[in-house]
C-alpha positions as CSV (number, residue, x, y, z in Angstrom):
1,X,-67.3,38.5,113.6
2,X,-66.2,39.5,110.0
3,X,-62.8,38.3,108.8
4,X,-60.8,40.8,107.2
5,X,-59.8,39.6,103.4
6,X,-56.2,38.6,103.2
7,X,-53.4,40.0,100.9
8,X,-54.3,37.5,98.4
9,X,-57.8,37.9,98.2
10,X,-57.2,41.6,97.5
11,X,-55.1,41.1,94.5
12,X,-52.2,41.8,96.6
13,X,-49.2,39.7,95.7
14,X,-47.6,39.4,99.2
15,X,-45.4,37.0,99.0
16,X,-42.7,35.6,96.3
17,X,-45.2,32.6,95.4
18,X,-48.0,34.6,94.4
19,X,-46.1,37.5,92.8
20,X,-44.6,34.5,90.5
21,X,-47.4,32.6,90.2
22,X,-47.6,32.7,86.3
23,X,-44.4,31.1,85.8
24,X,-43.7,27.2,86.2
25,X,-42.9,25.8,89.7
26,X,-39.3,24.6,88.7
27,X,-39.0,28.5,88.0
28,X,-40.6,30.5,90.8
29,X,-37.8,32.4,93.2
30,X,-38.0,30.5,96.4
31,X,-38.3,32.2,100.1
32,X,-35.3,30.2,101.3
33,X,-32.8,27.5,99.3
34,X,-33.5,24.0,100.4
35,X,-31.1,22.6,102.3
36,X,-28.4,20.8,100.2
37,X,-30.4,20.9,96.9
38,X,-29.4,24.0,95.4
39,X,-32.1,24.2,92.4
40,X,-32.5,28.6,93.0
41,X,-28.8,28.3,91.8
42,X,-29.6,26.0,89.4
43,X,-31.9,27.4,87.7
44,X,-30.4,31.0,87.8
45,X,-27.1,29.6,86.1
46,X,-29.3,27.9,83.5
47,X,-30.7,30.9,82.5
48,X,-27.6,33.2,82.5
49,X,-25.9,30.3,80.5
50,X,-28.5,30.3,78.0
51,X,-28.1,34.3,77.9
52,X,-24.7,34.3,77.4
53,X,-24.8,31.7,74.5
54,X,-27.8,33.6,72.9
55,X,-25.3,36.9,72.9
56,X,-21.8,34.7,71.8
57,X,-24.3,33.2,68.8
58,X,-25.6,37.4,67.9
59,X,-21.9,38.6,68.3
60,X,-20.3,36.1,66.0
61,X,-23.3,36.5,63.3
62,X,-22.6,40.1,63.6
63,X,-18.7,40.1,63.3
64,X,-19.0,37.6,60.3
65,X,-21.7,39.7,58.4
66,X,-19.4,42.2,58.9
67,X,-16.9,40.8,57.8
68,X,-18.5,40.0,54.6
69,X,-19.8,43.3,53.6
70,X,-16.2,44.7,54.0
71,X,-14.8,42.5,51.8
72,X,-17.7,43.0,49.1
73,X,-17.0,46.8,49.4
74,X,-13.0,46.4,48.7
75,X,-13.9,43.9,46.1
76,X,-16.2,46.8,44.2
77,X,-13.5,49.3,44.1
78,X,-10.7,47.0,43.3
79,X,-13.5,46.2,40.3
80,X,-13.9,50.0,39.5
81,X,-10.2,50.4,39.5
82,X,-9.4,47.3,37.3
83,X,-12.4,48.1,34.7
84,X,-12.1,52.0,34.0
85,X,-8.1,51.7,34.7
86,X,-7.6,54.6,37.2
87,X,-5.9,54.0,40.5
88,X,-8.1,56.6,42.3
89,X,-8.5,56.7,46.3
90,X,-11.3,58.5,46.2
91,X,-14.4,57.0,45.1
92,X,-18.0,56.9,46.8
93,X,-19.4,53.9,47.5
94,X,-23.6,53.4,47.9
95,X,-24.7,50.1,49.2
96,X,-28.5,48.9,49.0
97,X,-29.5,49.0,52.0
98,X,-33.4,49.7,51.2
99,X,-33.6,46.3,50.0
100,X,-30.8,44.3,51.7
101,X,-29.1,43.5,48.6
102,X,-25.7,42.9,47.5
103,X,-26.1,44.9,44.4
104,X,-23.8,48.4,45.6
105,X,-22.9,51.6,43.1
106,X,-19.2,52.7,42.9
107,X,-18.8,56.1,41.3
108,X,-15.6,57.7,40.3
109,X,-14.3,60.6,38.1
110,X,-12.9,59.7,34.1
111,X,-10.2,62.1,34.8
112,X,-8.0,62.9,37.2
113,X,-9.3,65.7,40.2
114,X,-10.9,66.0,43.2
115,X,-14.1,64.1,44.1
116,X,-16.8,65.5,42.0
117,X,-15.0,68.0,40.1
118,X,-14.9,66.2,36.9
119,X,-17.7,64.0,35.4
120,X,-17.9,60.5,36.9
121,X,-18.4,56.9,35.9
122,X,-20.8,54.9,38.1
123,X,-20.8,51.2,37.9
124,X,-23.2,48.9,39.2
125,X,-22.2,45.7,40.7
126,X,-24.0,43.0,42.3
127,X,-23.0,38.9,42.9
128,X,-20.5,37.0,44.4
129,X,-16.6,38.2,45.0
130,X,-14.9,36.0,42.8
131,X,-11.3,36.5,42.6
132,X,-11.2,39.5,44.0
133,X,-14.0,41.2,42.2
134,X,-17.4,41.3,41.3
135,X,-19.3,41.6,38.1
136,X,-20.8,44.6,36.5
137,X,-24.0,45.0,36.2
138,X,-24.4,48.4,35.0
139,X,-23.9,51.6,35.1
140,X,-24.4,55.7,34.4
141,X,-22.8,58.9,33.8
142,X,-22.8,61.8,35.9
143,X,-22.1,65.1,35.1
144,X,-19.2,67.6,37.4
145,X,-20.8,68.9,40.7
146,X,-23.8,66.5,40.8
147,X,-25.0,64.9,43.1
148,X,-26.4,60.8,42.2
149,X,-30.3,61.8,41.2
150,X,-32.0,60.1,38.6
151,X,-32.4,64.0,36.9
152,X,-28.4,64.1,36.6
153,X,-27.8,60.9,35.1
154,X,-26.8,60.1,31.6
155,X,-25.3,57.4,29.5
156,X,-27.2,54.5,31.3
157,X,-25.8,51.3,30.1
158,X,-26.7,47.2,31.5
159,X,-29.0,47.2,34.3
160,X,-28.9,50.8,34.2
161,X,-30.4,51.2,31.3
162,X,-33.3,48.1,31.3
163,X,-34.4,50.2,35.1
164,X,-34.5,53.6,33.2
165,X,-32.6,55.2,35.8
166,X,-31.5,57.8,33.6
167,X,-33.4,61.2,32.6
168,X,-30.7,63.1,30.7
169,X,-30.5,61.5,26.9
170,X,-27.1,63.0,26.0
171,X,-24.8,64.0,28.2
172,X,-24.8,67.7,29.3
173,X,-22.5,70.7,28.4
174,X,-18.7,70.2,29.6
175,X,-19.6,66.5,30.6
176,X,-17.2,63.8,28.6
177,X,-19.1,61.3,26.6
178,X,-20.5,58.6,27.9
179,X,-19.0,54.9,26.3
180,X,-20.3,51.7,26.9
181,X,-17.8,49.6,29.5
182,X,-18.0,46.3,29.6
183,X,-20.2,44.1,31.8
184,X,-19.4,41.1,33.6
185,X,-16.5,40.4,35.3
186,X,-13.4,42.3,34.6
């Protein structure tokens, strides 16, 4: 008389031991707790402890980068403000975020009206905060109603300049001139 293969022989994981058979014993679900011993608990807690301090350790590295990259960003327009000496609100902010640098572009208008309407300073900065602000690396020109291409920029100066990430030599028709500001720290 033949004798029918059993569950396990098939490939058939039938019960909890053979389902889990590719992890270690100490962490294989068991059919029923030992009396007394309690090591399905143990192990179960172990592991959720562990998960929770994995996601505490991402949270907190999170917050804190955070953190950080705030206080660069209030640190390059409090820099933009300081160096070109206009108290404006509205200026745009671009942060590197190809590379994962620190090195961010704050661009403003050199006269007074809306966002864009007049020509615009950009200034590149890059280090540490230091007191508050960060040092300039470099910076452009852009002309009214354009937008931050490499085709509208003119007046590179710094970093700017040594990247050639100006095409326009001179600035263009109705644009204000484009001076030199200082780099550094303000």
């Amino acid at each position: 008389m033949s004798k029918s293969p059993s569950a396990s022989e098939q490939g058939l994981a039938g019960s909890p031991r053979d389902r889990w058979g590719w992890l270690p014993e100490w962490a294989r679900p068991l059919e029923r707790e030992r009396r007394g011993l309690g090591s399905l608990r143990l192990a179960e807690t172990t592991i959720l402890i562990l998960l929770a301090i994995f996601l505490a350790v991402a949270s907190v590295n999170d917050i804190v980068q955070q953190t950080h990259v705030n206080h660069r960003l209030s640190a390059d327009l409090l820099t933009w403000r300081t160096l070109t000496g206009h108290d404006y609100v509205n200026l745009d902010t671009e942060q590197d975020v190809k590379t994962h640098s620190t090195r961010d572009t704050v661009c403003g208008n050199v006269s007074p009206g809306a966002p864009g309407e007049r020509a615009q300073v950009c200034l590149m900065l890059a280090g540490a905060v230091v007191k508050g602000v960060r040092s300039v690396s470099g910076g452009y020109y852009l002309p009214p109603y354009r937008a931050d291409l490499r085709a509208n920029r003119y007046g590179c100066f710094g970093l700017a300049a040594e990247q050639a990430l100006c095409a326009l030599g001179s600035p263009p028709a109705g644009s204000s001139p484009s001076p030199s500001l200082t780099l550094g720290r303000p």
